[in-house]
C-alpha positions in Angstrom: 131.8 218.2 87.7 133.5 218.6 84.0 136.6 216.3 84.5 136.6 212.3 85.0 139.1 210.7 87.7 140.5 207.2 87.1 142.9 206.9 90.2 143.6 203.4 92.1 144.8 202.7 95.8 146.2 199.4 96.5 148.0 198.3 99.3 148.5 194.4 99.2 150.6 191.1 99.0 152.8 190.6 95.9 151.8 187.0 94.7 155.0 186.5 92.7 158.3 187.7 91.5 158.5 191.3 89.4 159.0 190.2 86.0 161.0 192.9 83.5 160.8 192.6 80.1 163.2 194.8 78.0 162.6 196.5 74.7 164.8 197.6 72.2 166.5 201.6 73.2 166.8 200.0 76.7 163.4 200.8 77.9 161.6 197.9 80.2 158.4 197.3 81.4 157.4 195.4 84.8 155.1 193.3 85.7 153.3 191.6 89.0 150.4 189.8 90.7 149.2 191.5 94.1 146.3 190.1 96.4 144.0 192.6 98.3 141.7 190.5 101.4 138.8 192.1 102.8 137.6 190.0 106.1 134.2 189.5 107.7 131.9 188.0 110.2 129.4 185.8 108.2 125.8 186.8 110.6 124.4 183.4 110.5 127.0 180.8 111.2 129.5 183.8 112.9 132.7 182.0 110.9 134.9 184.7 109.8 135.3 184.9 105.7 137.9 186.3 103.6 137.9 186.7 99.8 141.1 188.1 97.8 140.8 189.6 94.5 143.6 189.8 92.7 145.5 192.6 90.9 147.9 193.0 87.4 150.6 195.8 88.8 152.7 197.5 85.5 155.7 199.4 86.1 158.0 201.3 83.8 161.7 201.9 83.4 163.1 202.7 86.5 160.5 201.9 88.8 160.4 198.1 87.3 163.9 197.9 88.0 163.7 198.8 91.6 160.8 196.5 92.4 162.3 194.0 90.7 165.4 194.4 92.8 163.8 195.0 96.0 160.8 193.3 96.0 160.1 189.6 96.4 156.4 187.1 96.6 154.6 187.8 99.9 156.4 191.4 100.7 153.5 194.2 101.2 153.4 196.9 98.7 151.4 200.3 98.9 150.6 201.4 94.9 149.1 204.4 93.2 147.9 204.3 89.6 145.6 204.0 86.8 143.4 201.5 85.4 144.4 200.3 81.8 142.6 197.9 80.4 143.9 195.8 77.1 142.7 193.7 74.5 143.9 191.1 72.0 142.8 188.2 70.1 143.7 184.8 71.7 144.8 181.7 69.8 141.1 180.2 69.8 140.3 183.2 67.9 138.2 184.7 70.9 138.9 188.5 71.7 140.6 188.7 75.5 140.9 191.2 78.3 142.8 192.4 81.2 142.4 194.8 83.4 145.9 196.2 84.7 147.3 198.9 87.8 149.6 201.3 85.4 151.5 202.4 88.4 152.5 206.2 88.9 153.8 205.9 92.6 154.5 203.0 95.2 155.7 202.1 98.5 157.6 199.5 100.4 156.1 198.5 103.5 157.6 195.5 104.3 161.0 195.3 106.4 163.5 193.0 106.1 162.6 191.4 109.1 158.6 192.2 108.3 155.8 189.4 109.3 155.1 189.0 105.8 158.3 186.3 105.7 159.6 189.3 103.6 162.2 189.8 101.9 166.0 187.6 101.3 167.5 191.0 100.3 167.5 194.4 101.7 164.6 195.8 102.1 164.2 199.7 100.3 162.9 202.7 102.6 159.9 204.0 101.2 161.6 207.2 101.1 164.6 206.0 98.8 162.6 205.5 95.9 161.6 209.7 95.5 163.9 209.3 92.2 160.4 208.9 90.7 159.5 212.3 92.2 162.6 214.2 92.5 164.2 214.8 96.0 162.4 215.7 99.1 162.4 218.5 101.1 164.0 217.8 104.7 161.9 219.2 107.5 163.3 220.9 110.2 163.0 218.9 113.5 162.5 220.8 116.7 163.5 224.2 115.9 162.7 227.0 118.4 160.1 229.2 117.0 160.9 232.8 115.4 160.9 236.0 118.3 158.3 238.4 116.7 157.2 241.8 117.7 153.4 241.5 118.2 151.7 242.0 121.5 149.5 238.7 121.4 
């Protein structure tokens, strides 16, 4: 294979607000903590264990905004991206990194009334936000096939 892939899945709990910071020409950029669990049986005492890792979501423009009004700490988020990682040089001197989620499509999955304690506001369909995509073909529903011709 000639081509390289850097493509992320996430589907997790946000672990605090969407923060928006805005730049000058009115473009913004958003960002926030998700937690992914994975659960198991430990084999020799049979307790069940869970570790979370820990995510660094980045939005853009629009799709900050959204999240940032729809979204609140503990709601359950599906997100599609890109690793990005960054560098600078902390105020020890020392170089520092981070690894971040540059996010190119998402999903609300919790409801207002989810289990996840969810949301104060109204919680967004995960269809609404296709203003990222551009609008959706409907599909019909039901429709009685075609009469055709053919013999079989």
């Amino acid at each position: 294979m000639s081509g390289t892939l850097n493509k992320v899945m996430l589907i997790g709990h946000l672990g605090d607000e969407v923060k928006l910071h805005y730049f000058e020409g009115g473009n913004c950029i958003g960002r926030f903590p998700i937690a992914t669990n994975e659960t198991y049986t430990n084999r020799q005492t049979g307790e069940k264990v869970t570790n979370t890792e820990w995510h660094n979501i980045v939005l853009r423009n629009k799709a900050a905004e959204i999240c940032e009004k729809y979204l609140h700490k503990g709601d359950k988020i599906y997100v599609e991206g890109r690793l990005k990682t960054r560098q600078w040089q902390g105020e020890d001197g020392n170089m520092r990194y981070t690894t971040e989620v540059h996010v190119q499509d998402f999903t609300f999955l919790s409801t207002k009334d989810g289990p996840a304690g969810a949301s104060s506001g109204p919680a967004k369909p995960a269809a609404d936000h296709a203003v990222e995509k551009g609008p959706r073909e409907a599909q019909p529903v039901n429709q009685p096939e075609p009469e055709d011709d053919l013999p079989f």
